[in-house]
C-alpha positions in Angstrom: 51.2 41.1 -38.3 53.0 38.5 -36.3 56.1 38.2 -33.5 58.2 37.6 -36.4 57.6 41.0 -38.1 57.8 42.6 -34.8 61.6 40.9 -34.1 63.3 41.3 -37.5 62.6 44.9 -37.6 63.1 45.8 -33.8 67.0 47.2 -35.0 65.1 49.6 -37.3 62.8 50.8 -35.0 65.4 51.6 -32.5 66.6 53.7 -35.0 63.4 56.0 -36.0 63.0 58.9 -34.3 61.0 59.3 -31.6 57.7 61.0 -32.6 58.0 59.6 -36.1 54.8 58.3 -37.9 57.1 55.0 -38.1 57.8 55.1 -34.3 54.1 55.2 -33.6 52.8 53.0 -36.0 55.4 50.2 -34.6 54.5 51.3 -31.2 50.6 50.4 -31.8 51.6 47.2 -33.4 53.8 46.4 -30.1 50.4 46.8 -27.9 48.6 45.1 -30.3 51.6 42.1 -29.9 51.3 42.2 -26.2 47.0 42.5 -25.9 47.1 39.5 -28.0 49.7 37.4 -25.5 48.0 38.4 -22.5 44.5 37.3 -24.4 46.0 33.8 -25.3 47.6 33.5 -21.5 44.0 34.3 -20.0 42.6 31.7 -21.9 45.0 29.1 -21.2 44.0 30.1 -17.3 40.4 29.6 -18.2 41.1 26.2 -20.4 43.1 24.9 -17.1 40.7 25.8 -15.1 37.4 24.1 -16.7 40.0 21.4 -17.3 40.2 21.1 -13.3 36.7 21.3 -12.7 36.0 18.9 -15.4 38.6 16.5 -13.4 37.0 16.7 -9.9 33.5 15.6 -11.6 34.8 13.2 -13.0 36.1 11.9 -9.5 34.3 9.5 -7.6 33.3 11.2 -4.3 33.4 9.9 -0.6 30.0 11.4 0.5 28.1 9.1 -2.4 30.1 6.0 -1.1 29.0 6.8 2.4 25.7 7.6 1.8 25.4 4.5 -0.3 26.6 2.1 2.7 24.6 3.9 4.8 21.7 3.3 2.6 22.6 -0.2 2.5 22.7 -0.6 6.7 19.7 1.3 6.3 17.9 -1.4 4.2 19.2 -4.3 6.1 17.8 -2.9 9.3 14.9 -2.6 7.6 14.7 -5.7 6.5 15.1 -7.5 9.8 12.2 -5.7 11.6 10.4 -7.8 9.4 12.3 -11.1 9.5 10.9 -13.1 12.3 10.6 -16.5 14.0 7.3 -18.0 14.1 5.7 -21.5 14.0 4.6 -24.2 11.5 2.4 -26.5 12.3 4.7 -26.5 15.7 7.6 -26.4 13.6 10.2 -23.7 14.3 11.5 -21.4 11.3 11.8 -18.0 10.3 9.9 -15.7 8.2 9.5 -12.2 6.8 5.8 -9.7 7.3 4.9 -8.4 4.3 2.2 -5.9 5.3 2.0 -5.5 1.6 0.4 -8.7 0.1 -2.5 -10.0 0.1 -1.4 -13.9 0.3 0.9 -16.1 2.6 3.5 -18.0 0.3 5.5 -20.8 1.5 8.7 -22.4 -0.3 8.2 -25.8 -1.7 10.9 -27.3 -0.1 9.9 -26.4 3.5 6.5 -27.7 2.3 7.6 -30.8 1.6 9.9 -31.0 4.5 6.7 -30.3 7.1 4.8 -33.2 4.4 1.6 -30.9 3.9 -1.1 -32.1 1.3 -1.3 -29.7 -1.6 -4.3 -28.7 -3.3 -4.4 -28.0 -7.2 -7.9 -26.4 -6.6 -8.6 -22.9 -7.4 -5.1 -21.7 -7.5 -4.9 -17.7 -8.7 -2.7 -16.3 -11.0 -0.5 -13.9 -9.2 1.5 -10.9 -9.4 5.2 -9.5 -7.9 7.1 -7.2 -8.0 7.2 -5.5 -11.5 4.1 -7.2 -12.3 6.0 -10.5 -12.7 3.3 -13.4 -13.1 3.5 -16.2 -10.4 1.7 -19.0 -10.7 1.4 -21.6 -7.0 2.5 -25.3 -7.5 -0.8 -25.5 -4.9 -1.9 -25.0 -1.5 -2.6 -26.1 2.2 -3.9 -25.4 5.2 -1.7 -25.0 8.0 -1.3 -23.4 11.6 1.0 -20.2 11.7 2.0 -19.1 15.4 3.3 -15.7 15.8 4.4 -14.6 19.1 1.8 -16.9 20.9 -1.3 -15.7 18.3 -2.0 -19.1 16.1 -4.1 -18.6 13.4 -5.4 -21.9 11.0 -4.0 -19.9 7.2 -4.3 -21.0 3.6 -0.7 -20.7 2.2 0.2 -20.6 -1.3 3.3 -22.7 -2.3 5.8 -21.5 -4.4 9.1 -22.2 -6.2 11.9 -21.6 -3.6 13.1 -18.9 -6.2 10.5 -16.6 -5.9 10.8 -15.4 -2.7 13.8 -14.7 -0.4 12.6 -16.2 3.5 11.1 -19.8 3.7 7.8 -18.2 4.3 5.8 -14.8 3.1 3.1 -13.7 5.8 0.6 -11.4 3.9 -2.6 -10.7 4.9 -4.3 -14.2 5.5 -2.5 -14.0 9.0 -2.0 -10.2 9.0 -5.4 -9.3 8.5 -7.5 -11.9 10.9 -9.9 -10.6 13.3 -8.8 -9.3 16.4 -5.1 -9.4 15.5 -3.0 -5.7 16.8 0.7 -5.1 15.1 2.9 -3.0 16.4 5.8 -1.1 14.2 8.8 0.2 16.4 12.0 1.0 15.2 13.8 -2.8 15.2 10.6 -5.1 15.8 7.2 -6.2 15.1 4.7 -6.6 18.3 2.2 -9.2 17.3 -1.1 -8.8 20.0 -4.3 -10.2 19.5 -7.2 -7.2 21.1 -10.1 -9.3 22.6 -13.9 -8.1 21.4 -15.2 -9.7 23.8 -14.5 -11.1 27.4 -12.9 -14.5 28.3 -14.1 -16.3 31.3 -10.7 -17.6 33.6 -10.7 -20.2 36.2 -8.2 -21.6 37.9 -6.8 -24.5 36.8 -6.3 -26.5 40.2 -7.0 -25.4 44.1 -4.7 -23.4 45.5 -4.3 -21.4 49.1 -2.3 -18.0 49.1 -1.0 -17.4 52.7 -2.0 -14.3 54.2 -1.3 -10.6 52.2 0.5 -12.2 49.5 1.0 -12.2 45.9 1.0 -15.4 43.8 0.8 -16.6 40.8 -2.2 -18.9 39.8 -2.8 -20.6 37.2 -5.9 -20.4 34.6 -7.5 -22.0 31.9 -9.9 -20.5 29.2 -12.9 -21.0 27.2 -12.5 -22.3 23.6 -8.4 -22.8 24.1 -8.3 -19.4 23.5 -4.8 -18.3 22.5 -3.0 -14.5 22.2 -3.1 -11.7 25.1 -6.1 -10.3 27.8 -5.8 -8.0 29.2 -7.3 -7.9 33.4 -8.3 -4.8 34.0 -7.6 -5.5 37.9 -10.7 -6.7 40.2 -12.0 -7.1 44.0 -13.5 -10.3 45.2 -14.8 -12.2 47.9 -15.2 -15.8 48.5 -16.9 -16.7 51.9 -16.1 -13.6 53.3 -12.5 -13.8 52.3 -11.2 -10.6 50.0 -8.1 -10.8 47.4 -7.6 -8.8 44.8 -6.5 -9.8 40.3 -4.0 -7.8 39.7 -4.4 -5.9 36.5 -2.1 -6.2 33.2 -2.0 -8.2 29.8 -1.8 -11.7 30.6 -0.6 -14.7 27.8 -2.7 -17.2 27.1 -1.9 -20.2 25.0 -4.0 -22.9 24.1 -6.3 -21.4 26.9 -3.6 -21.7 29.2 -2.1 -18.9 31.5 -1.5 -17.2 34.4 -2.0 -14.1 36.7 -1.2 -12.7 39.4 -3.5 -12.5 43.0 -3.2 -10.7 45.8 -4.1 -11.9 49.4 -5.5 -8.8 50.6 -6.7 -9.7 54.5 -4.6 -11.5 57.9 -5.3 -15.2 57.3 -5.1 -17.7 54.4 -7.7 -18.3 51.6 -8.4 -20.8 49.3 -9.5 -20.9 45.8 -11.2 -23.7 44.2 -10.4 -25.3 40.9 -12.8 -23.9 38.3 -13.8 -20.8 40.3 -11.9 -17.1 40.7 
């Protein structure tokens, strides 16, 4: 039975008596009229309700913008740890450390700007990201200085379109002998740890006035070039005591400096070519 039933004969049910078999057969139909409302309003309230929910997913939502900015800051920081200035064949540019590859790469433009012969010889086939196949247009030899460590580095050359920086340092420079890198949170710390010992001198004569410090200049072996580190010594020449103060000295093109101490009450004098 419907509403319709239920209205068109309310005036004859107001009529029946009271405990009448009509009465209370009407009166069963009525609760039966109202369960079925009150069903049909509670799921309306659920249908508006998923509907909602089904709205706010569908809404784009701040935290995933955020975090995807912040990813992207994230990335660029990144990024410029390993974008650095360094030297090519003395010329000044910048480049990015890929601790990752095995080969230095090197735009064609900037290769042709700095005029180096390239070789066809022996060129590999290589592979990119997503195994993408690159193939060199050649290669040369050239001097790469990083944060006064100059290493002598095959480079491969390559379309300017496959990679991003003027110049990719892989592990033909990464990987020398003797070279020490240094990951903190913003930079890369290029240091070159000595196997062996380098003999200094001083460069010219000079006198240090009594219980001072002063810098003096020295030359290497081999124009040895990168950091040493002076673990801090006493000598004596003719009697006369000073002290090399310990630390890690530069030296570039097996020039440098450190620092002496004057440790008694009267000038002394060092020699060229002696310390």
């Amino acid at each position: 039975m419907d509403d319709s039933y239920y209205n068109n004969n309310k005036k004859n049910l107001s009529q029946t008596p009271e405990g009448s078999p009509t009465k209370r057969k009407h009166r069963r139909h009525e609760n039966m009229v109202k369960k079925q409302r009150n069903k049909g309003s509670k799921d309306r309230r659920l249908d508006t309700a998923a509907m909602v929910d089904h709205m706010r997913n569908q809404e784009p939502r701040c935290y995933d913008r955020h975090a995807s900015r912040s990813k992207s800051h994230a990335n660029n920081l990144f990024d410029s740890k390993y974008l650095i200035d360094l030297k090519l064949n003395g010329t000044l540019t910048q480049g990015y450390v890929d601790l990752g590859s095995q080969c230095t790469l090197l735009r064609y433009s900037l290769a042709k700007q700095l005029n180096l012969p390239l070789s066809n010889e022996n060129l590999p086939v290589m592979r990119g990201i997503g195994d993408n196949i690159v193939i060199p247009l050649g290669s040369a030899c050239i001097d790469i200085e990083i944060q006064n460590i100059i290493e002598k580095v095959n480079v491969f050359i390559v379309g300017d379109s496959v990679i991003k920086y003027p110049v990719l340092i892989g592990h033909s420079f990464t990987e020398k002998p003797g070279i020490v890198i240094t990951k903190t949170t913003d930079s890369l710390i290029f240091k070159r740890h000595c196997t062996g010992k380098q003999l200094l001198v001083c460069r010219e004569s000079i006198t240090i006035e009594p219980g001072q410090m002063s810098i003096v200049s020295v030359s290497s072996e081999n124009d040895y070039s990168g950091f040493i580190y002076v673990r801090g010594s006493l000598r004596r020449i003719d009697g006369d005591d000073y002290y090399l103060m310990a630390g890690e000295y530069s030296i570039k093109n097996g020039n440098g400096c450190i620092l002496v101490q004057n440790l008694i009450n009267k000038s002394i004098f060092i020699a060229k070519d002696t310390l």
